[in-house]
N, C-alpha and C positions, 0 to 999 in steps of 0.2 A: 758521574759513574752510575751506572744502575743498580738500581737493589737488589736485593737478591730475592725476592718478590718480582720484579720485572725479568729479572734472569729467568727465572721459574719458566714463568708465563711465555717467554719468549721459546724456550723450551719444548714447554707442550704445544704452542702457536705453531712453531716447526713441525715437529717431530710425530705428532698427532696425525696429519695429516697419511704421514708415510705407512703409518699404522696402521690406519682403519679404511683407506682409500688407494687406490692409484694414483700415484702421481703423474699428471700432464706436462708440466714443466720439468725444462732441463736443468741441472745442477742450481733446484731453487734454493739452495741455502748458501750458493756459490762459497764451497769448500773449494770448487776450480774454477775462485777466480772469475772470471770474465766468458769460460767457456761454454758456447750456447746462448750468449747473450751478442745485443748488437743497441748499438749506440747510432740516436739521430740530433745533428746539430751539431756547433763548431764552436759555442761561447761555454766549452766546459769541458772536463777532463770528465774521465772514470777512471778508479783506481780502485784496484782491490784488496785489501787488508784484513787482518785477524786480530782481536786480542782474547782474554780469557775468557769473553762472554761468546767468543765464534769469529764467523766469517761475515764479509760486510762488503761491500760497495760503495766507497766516498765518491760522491758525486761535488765535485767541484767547477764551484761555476763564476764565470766572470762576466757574462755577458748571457743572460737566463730569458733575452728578446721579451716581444710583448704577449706572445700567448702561449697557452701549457706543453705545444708539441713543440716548441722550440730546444726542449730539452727532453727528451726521452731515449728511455732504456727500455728495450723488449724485446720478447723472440717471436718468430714466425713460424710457419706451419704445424698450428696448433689445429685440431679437428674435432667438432662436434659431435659425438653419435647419440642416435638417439635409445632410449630407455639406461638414460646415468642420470642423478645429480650430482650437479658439478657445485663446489664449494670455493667460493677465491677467499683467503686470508693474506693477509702480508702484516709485515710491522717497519718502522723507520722510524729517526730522528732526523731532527729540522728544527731551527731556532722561530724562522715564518714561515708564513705562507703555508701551501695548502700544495700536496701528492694528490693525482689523479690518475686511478688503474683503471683499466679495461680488459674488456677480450672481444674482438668484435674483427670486423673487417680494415684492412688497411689501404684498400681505395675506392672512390665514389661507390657507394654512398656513404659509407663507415659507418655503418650498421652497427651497433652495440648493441651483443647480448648479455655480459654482465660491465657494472661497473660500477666507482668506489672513490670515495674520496676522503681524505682526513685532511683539515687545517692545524696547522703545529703552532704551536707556542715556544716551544723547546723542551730538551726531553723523548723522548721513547713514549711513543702511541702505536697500535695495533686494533686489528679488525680482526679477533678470530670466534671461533663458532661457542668460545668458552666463555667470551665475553658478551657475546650476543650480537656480536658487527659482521658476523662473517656473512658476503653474498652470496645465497646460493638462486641455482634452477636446473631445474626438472626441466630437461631435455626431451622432447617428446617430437620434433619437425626430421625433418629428411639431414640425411647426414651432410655436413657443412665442412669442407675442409678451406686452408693457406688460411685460417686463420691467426690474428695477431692479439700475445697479451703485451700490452703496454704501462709503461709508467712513466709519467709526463711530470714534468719538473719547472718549466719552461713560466716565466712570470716572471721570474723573481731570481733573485742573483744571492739568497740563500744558501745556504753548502746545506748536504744531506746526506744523512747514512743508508743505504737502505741495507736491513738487519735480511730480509727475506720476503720470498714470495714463493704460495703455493697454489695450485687449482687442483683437488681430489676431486676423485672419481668414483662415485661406488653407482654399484647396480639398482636402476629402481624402474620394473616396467611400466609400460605403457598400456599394456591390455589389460587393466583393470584387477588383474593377479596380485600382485604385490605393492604396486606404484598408483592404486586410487586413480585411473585416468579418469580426469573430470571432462563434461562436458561443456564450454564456455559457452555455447549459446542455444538454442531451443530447437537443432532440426540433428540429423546426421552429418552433415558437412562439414561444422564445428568441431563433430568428434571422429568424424575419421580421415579430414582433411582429404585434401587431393587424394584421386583416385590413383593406383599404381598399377603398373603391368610386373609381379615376380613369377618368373616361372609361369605355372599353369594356374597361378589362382590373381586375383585384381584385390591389394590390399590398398589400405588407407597411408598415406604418407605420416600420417599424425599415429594411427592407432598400430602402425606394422604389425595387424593382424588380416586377415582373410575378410573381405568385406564382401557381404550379398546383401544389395537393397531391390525392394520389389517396389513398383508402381504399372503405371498404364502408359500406353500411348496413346495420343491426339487421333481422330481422322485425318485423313488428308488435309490439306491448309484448304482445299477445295471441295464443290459439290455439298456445299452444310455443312464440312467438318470445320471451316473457319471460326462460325459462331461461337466451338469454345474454346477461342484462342484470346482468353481474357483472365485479364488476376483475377475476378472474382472465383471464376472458375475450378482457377490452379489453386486458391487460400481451401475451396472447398475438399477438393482432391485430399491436400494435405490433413488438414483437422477432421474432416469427416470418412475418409475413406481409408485416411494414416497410410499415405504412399509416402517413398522413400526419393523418386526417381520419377519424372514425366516426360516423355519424349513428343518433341513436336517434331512433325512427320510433314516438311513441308514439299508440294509438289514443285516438279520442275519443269517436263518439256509436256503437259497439259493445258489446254488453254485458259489461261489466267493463272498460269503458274511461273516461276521464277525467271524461265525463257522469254515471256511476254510480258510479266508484269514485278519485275526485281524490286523495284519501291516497296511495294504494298507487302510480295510477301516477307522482305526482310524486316517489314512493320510488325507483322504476325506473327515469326518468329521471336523478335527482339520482345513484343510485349510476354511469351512465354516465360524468354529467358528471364527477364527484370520480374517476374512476378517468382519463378525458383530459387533466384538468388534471396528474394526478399525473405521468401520461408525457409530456408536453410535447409535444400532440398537439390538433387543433381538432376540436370537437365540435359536430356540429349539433344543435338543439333543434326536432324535429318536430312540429307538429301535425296529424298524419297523417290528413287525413279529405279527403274530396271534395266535402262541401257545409258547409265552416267557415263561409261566410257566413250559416248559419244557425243559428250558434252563436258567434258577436262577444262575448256577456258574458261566456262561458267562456274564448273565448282571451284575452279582455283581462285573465280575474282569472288566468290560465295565465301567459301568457307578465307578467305585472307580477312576478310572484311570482319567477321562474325570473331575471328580470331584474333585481331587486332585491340577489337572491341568487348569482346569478354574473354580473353586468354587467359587476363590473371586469377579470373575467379574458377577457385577448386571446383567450383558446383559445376562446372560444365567440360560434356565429352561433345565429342565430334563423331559421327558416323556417316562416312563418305561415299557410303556407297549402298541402299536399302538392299538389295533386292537382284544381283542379276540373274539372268538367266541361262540360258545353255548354251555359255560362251567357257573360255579355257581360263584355269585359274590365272595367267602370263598374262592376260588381255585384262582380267580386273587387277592385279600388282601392278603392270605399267602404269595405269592413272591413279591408282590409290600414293604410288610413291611420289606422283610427280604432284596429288592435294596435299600427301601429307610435309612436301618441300614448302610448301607454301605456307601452310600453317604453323609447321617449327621458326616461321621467320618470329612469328610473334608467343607461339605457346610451346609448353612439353605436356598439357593437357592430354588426357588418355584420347587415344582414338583408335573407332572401332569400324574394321574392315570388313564388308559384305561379301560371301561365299558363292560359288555357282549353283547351277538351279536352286534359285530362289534360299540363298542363305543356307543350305544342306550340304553341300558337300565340302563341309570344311577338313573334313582328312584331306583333301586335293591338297593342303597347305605345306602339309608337314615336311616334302620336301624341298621347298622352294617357298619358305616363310620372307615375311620382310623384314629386310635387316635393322632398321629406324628401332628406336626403343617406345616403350610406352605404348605398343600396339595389340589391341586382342581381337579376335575374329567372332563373326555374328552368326548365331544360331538361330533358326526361327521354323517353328512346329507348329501347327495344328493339332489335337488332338485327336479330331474325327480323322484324320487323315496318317498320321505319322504316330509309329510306334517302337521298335525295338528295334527296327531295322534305322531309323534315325539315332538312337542312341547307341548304338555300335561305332554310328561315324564319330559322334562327338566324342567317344573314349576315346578311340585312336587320337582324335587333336588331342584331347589331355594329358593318355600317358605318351606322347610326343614335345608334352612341356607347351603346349598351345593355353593359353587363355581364352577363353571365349566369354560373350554376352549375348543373353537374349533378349535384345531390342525389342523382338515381338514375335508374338503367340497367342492363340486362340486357345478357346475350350473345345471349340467347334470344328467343322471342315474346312479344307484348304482352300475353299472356296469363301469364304467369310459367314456362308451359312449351315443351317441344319442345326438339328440339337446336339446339346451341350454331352459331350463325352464324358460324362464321370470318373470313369474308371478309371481309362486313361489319362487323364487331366491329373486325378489323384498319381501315376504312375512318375509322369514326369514332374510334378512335385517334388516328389521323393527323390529321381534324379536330380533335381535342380538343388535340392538341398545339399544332399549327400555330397556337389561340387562346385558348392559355395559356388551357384550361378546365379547372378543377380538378370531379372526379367522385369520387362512391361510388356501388359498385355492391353493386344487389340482388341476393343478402343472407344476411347472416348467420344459417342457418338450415338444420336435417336435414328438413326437410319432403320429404315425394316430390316434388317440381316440377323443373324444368330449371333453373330460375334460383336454386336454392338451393345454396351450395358446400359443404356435408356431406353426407355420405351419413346414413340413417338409424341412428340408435343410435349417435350420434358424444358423444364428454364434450363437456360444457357448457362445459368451464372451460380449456379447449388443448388439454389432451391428446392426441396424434397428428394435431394438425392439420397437421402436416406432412408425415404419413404419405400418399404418390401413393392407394393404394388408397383413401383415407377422406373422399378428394374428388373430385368430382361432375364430368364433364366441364367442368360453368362453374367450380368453383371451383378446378380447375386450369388452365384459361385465367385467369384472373383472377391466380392465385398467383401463375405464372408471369409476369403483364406485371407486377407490383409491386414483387415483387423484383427484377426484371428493371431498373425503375429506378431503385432505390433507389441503385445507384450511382454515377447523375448528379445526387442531388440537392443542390443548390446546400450546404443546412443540413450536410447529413452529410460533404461535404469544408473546409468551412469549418474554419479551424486553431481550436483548442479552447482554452478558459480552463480549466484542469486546477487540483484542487487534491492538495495535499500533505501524508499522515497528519503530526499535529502530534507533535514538533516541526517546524516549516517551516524546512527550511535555506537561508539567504540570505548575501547577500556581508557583511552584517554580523554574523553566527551566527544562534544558533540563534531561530525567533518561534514562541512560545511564545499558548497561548491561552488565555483566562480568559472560557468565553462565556456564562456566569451572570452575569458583570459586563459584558459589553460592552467586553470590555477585552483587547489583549493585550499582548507584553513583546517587546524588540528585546532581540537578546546584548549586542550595542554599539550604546547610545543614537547615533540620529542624525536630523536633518531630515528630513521626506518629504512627502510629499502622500497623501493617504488619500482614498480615494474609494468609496463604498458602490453597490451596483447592485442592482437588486432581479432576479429570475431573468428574465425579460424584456430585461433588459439597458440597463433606465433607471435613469437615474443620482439616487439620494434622499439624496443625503449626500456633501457631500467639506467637508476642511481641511486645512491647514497645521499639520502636527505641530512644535513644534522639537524640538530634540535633548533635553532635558529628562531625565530619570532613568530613560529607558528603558521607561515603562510608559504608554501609551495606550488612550483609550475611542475607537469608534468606535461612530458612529450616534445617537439618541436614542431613549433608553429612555423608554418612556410615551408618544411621540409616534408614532414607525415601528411597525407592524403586523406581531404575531409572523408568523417562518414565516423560511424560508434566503433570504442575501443573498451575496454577490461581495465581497469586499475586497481591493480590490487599492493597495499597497504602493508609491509610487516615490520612491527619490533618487536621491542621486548614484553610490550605492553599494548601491542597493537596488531589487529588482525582483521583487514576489511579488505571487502572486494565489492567496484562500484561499477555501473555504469557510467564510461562520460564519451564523450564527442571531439571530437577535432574540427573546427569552423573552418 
């Protein structure tokens, strides 16, 4: 019989949750019974029962097979949203063996976002937020729904009560307002995750706020703009010039462009892209030509390719179309729908649609948008050339619920030369702000033009690009507004998940790591919650460590996908966040 101390506690383990949270689950204290609940496996009964301590759950089992899902109790279509911590508690008796709860997916890959275990002796054990076992997390990714919580029994031919389970819900943002959104890794992409199409503005999937990042775009892949199609190039961009965003602007039906020479420029591309992913930085993937609708087989086996091959990473858009000309908006949607079929085979990656004359007449859209999700349309000005009569059109896409991006823009004339327009340049700033328009400007390139920010016989590779002399009037107007914001960007004051040369010293000594094995070592064995994050800052892994001999595996080996992961650390007595690796 339980104490009346355990009563208590079971009490407020319950009842707590209802109080100060939403509850996610159905009838978790199963007052009805059975109802809302569903049973997997055939070596056991469920029964439901009361006595003066509540309601309960005899799990009787005769046949408990040899692994944990051979015996489970759970419900389904439970849904993730983001900006909540989610809390799981439960309690139960068991004379052996060991309850394992979850909440995660229920098929290939069975994804686990939270999860929990307690080994019984006999007796009444609990996991709540009073005792210090409850798991929580801060929900910050794209909303997840038919999710499943589970409680697996399955080992062992044990009988068991289960007293309760809950998952609370309270509110905790994401946009750095009330909920600390951290950033787990060192660029924008960590903190605003996948880029989104809502409405009329392009938000982060991570931060569900309004995202505008500013960078440049590449020269053409051709004519000398190839030379800086190299990481060192892109590492300088970032640290020195503090862009958000680089677009590589590769040619197509030019000769030695993608039509004639597909190997090489999908080499030129690919090394951009591997060098943005590496800086945690968003890259656009151009197919820079002004009559792509006359080349649909090429972009569809282009961008299949390129999307196949970097789909899954947030850092990259697609932009299927630079540039056309003075053709009808129906002639650029027929081939944009029939890249962008191609491309959903392998991504939901944002992709951005080129407008007629030359990227301008994007109102042409508003009646005949395309239906696909995740799609924004591309704006692209001149300064010396375009003024109030181009920002007339882009309202209209806006307040028509349009999204747009400017791939690219000058300081200069529509022509890519002449002096740098001040004024105006300051003019659509201020527009670009005011609607959260994320821009890269043309471009990265020593060619003699106005609109090129090196001067001639500049290094390919950074070298003195910071040097005032060795930049062009535009590419010191441009320098200038980048760095310039670089100090309000949301990512870059975000408080940091920092890690610490191992050994990691914690309030239990020293953690120690073993990351050939997936494994590390506490000084003094103790309980915690372990939880994995991939550099994006979505969560691929948590459990319930208990206190056990001081040496844990996190993650799964053969299943998670080499490359650096986040582990962070927590009990009662324990609070670290590491760097480690999956081999």
């Amino acid at each position: 019989m339980k104490t009346i101390l355990s009563k208590t506690l079971l009490i407020l383990g319950c009842l707590a949750p209802s109080l100060f949270a939403e509850q996610v689950l159905v009838n978790n204290d199963f007052k009805s019974g059975l109802s809302g609940w569903s049973t997997q496996g055939t070596g056991f009964t469920a029964v439901a029962g009361s006595d003066e301590w509540g309601s309960f759950i005899n799990m009787n089992i005769t046949d408990g097979g040899a692994d944990p899902w051979n015996v489970k109790l759970y419900q389904d279509g439970i849904t993730l949203e983001p900006g909540y911590e989610y809390t799981m508690e439960w309690g139960a008796t068991r004379a052996s063996g060991n309850i394992a709860v979850g909440l995660g997916m229920s098929a290939d890959p069975y994804t686990d976002y939270m999860s929990d275990r307690i080994e019984f002796s006999g007796g009444y054990l609990e996991h709540t937020t009073t005792n210090g076992e409850a798991v929580t997390l801060h929900y910050c990714g794209e909303a997840v729904s038919g999710l499943r919580f589970y409680m697996d029994l399955g080992g062992n031919n044990a009988a068991a009560r289960i007293a309760w389970a809950s998952i609370g819900k309270t509110a905790k943002a994401c946009d750095g307002s009330g909920g600390e959104l951290t950033n787990p890794g060192n660029g924008p992409v960590p903190y605003y995750g996948e880029l989104k199409v809502s409405g009329n503005r392009i938000i982060g999937a991570r931060s569900k706020s309004a995202v505008q990042v500013r960078g440049m775009s590449l020269f053409w892949s051709l004519w000398g703009g190839e030379k800086f199609y190299n990481a060192s190039a892109i590492q300088s961009l970032v640290q020195d010039w503090k862009v958000e965003v680089v677009r590589a602007a590769m040619g197509v039906d030019q000769d030695g462009g993608y039509n004639t020479n597909p190997e090489e420029q999908k080499a030129l591309v690919s090394t951009v892209v591997d060098a943005a992913i590496a800086n945690e930085i968003y890259v656009i993937i151009d197919f820079h030509c002004h009559v792509a609708d006359q080349y649909s087989a090429q972009a569809k086996a282009f961008f299949g390719y390129m999307a196949e091959k970097y789909g899954k990473y947030d850092n990259v858009i697609f932009e299927v179309y630079n540039e056309p000309l003075a053709i009808s908006w129906g002639t650029v949607k027929n081939y944009a729908v029939g890249v962008i079929s191609e491309i959903r085979k392998y991504s939901d990656n944002l992709v951005i649609v080129g407008t007629p004359n030359w990227s301008q007449d994007v109102d042409a859209v508003v009646s005949d948008r395309i239906s696909a999700t995740n799609v924004a349309y591309t704006l692209h000005f001149y300064a010396g050339s375009h003024g109030s009569d181009l920002m007339a059109k882009a309202r209209t896409a806006l307040n028509s619920n349009l999204a747009l991006f400017v791939t690219e823009w000058g300081t200069v004339n529509a022509n890519g030369d002449g002096n740098v327009a001040t004024a105006s340049s300051n003019d659509w700033m201020t527009f670009m702000d005011q609607n959260k328009l994320s821009w890269a400007n043309w471009s990265v390139h020593d060619k003699v033009e106005g609109a090129s920010a090196f001067v001639n016989g500049i290094s390919t590779t950074g070298s003195g690009w910071t040097t005032w002399n060795n930049l062009t009037a535009s590419g010191q107007y441009v320098y200038s507004k980048l760095t310039g914001y670089a100090s309000s960007a949301a990512w870059r004051s975000a408080p940091k998940e920092t890690s610490i040369a191992a050994p990691h010293v914690s309030k239990t000594g020293a953690v120690t790591m073993n990351l050939r094995q997936m494994e590390y070592q506490l000084g003094t064995p103790n309980a915690h919650q372990a939880l994995l994050f991939d550099t994006q800052g979505r969560l691929v892994w948590s459990a319930h460590q208990p206190s056990g001999n001081g040496t844990y595996h996190y993650g799964s080996m053969g299943i998670l996908p080499s490359g650096a992961y986040i582990l962070k650390l927590r009990g009662v007595h324990l609070e670290q966040t590491l760097r480690v690796s999956v081999p």
